[in-house]
N, C-alpha and C positions, 0 to 999 in steps of 0.2 A: 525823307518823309513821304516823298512822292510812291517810294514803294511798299509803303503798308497798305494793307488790304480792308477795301470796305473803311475806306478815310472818315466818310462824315458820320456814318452810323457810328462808328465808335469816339467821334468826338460828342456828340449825342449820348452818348453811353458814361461818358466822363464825364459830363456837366452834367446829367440825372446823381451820378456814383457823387460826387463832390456832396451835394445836399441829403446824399442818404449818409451816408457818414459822419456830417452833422446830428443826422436826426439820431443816429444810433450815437453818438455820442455822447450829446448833451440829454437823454433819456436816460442811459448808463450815469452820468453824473449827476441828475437832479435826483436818483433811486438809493445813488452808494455814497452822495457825498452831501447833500442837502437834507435829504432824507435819513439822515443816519444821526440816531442819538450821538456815538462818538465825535462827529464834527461837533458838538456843541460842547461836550468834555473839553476838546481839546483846545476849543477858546474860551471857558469859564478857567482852565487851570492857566493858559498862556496870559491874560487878561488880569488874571486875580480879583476875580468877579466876587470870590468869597470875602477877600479882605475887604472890597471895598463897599460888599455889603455889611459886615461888621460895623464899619467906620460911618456908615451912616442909618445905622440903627443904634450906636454908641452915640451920633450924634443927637437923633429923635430922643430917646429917653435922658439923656442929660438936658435937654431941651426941656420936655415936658415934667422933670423935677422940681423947675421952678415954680409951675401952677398947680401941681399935683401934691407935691411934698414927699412925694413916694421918691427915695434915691434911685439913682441909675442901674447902680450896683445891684438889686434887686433882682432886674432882667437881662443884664448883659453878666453877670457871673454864672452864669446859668446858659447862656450863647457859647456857642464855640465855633471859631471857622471850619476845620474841618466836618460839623455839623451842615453847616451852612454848605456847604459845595455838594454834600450827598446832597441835600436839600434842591438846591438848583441841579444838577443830575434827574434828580426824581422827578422834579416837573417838567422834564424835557419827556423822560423816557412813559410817562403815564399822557402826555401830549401824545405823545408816537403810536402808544397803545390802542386812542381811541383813532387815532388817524387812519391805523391799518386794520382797525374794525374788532382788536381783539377786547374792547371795550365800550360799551352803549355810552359812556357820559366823562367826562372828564372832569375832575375835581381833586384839584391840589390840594394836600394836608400835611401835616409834620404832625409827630412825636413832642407835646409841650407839657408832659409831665413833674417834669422838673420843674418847669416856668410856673404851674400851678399850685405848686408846693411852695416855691418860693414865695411867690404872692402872700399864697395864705398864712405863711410862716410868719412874713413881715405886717399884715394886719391882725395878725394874731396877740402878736408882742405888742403891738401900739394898742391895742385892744384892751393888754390888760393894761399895761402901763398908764394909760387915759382914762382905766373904768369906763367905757364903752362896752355898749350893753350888746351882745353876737345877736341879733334881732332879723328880722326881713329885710332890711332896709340897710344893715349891716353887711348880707350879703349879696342881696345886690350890688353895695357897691364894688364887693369882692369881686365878685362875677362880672361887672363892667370892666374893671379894670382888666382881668385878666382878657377877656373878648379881647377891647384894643388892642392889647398888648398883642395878640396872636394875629389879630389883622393886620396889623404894620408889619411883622417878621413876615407873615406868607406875600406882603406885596413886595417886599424889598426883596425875599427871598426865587421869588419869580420874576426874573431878572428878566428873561426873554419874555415877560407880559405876556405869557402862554394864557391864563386865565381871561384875562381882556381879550385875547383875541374869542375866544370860546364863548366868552355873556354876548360880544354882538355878530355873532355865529359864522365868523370869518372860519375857524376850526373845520365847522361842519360843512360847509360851501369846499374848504380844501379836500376834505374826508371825500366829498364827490365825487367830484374831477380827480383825483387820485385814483379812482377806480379803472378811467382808460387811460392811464398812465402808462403800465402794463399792456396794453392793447395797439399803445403808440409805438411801443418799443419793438414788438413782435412784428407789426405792421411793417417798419424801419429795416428789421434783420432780415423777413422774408422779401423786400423790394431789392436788398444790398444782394443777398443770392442771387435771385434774378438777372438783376445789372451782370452780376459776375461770370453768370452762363453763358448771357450774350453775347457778353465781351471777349469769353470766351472760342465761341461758336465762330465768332468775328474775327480771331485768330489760329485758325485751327494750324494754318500752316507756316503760322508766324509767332508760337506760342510766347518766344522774348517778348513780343511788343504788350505782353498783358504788363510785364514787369512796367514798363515805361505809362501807360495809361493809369496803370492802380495807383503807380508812384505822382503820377499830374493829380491824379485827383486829392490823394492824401497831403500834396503840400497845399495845392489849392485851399483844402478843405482846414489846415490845420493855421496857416498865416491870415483863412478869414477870423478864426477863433484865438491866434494867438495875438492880431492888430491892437481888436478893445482893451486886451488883457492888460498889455506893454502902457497903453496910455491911460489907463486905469493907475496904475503901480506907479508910472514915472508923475503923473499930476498930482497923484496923491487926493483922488476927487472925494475918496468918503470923508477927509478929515473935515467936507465944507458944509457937511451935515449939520442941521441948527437942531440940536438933539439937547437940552439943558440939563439932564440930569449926569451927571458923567460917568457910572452906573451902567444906566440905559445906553448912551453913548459907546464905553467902550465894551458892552455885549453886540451892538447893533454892527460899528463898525469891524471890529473884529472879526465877528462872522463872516460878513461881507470882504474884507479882505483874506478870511483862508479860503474860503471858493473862488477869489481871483487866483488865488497863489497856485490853487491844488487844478484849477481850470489851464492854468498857463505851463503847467508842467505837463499835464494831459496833452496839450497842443503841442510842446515840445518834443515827446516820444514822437508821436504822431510824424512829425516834420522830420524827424530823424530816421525813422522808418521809409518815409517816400523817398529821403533823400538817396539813402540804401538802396533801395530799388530803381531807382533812374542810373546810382552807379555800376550797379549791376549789370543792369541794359546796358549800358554803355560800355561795360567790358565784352559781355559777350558780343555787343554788333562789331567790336575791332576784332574778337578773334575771327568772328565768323567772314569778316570781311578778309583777311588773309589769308582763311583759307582759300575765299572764293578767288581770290588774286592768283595761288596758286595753283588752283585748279586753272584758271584760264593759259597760267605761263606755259602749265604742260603743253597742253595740244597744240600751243605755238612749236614749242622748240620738238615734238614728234613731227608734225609738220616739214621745220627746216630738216632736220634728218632727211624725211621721207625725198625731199627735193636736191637733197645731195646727193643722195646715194641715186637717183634718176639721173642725175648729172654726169654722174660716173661711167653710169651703164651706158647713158649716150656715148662719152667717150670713147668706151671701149670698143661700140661698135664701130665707131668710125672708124678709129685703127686697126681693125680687122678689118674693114671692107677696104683701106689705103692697101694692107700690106695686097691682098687678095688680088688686088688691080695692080700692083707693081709685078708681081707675080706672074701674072696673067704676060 
């Protein structure tokens, strides 16, 4: 360690790099995976958010038959689950519309044509069958009924309470701050460049050691995000949610658990990735260190040569100057 270059600037460089790669992150994830009508798809269909608003709009009108006298059958023959899922689909993705501004107002609706046919079909027959005279007062009460009827399907059928969030303008407070959403992320990508020039600049003649610095900060960066995840998952903490409807509950939790799920596999590439790069490092500083090993053995053993062969020549002379002097 002692022979990287520019030691504390680039540890300086790797605790900035660590929290920018947070910030590009978790920006990338609240854009593609919180913000994304599909996330909500895929926990009304994992959930069966349809069935069990069926099952408790089956319940309301078999409920309200006993003070009504209107049978159930009336408006749940006329429901359909697959109805119901487009339904809750639709008020996710007209939520999104006006979020991302391609809409001035939000206002959840359905198709209840049928329901209104039905109604009137079945006060039509009681109608005549009673001699009940079709008056003002007649249809009004047609028309109340059918009202209700279509306010309890749009609140059951807005599951994620996208509606209530919008009357006490939580909606439009998001729709705001969503706008430097975008600006946080760009801010994030250009700091992460930056970092990376440095850090580069910082190695010009040690380009391995970027491997080994990018690689600290991506696990750094990915065991901070991937700690909550792990102990989220193993406590099981959304289920301690006091949520009564069970409906609301398993849209709320649900959610919440596929952004731990989809946040904790993000941190896992992440980790997999650093860990890559430190290996890497790590191979290359052993070849590069045996080459350096044998670059040094040379000029040792050219050396012992050079010091033989001087040895030699010593000898030789002396033997020539022995015979020379016998000679003599």
């Amino acid at each position: 360690m002692s022979k990287i270059r520019c030691y504390f600037p680039n540890v300086l460089l790797t605790f900035l790099l660590v929290f920018l790669l947070l910030g590009c992150g978790l920006t990338a994830f609240v854009r593609t995976q919180v913000l994304n009508a599909e996330t909500f798809s895929v926990v009304t269909a994992q959930e069966g958010l349809a069935d069990k608003a069926y099952s408790s709009l089956e319940t309301y009108f078999k409920t309200r038959a006993n003070s009504t006298g209107i049978p159930a059958e009336v408006f749940t023959e006329v429901m359909d689950r697959d109805e119901l899922e487009k339904a809750i689909n639709a008020s996710v993705g007209q939520a999104f519309d006006y979020l991302s501004g391609k809409t001035e107002e939000f206002g959840f609706t359905m198709d209840f044509t049928a329901l209104e046919q039905s109604v009137q079909t079945f006060f039509s027959s009681y109608a005549e069958e009673n001699n009940v005279v079709k008056d003002k007062v007649y249809e009004e009460k047609v028309a109340s009924v059918i009202a209700e009827a279509e306010a309890e399907i749009l609140f059951v059928a807005d599951t994620f309470k996208l509606t209530m969030m919008y009357e006490k303008g939580w909606l439009g407070t998001a729709r705001h701050y969503l706008t430097y959403l975008g600006m946080a992320q760009t801010a994030c990508l250009i700091g992460l460049a930056v970092v990376l020039v440095l850090l580069l600049l910082c190695n010009l003649r040690q380009i391995s050691h970027m491997l080994y610095w990018c690689g600290t900060a991506g696990l750094t960066a990915s065991l901070l995000l991937l700690a909550p995840c792990i102990y989220v998952t193993a406590t099981d903490y959304f289920a301690g949610f006091a949520i009564k409807d069970p409906q609301i509950f398993a849209a709320v939790v649900g959610f919440l658990e596929l952004l731990v799920s989809r946040a904790q596999t993000m941190a896992i590439i992440v980790l997999a990735v650093s860990i890559g790069c430190l290996a890497v490092f790590g191979i290359v500083r052993a070849v590069c260190g045996r080459k350096g090993n044998d670059a040094e053995e040379a000029p040792e053993e050219a050396s012992q040569e050079v010091t033989e062969q001087d040895s030699d020549t010593e000898k030789k002379s002396e033997t020539e100057k022995e015979s020379e002097t016998k000679k003599a």
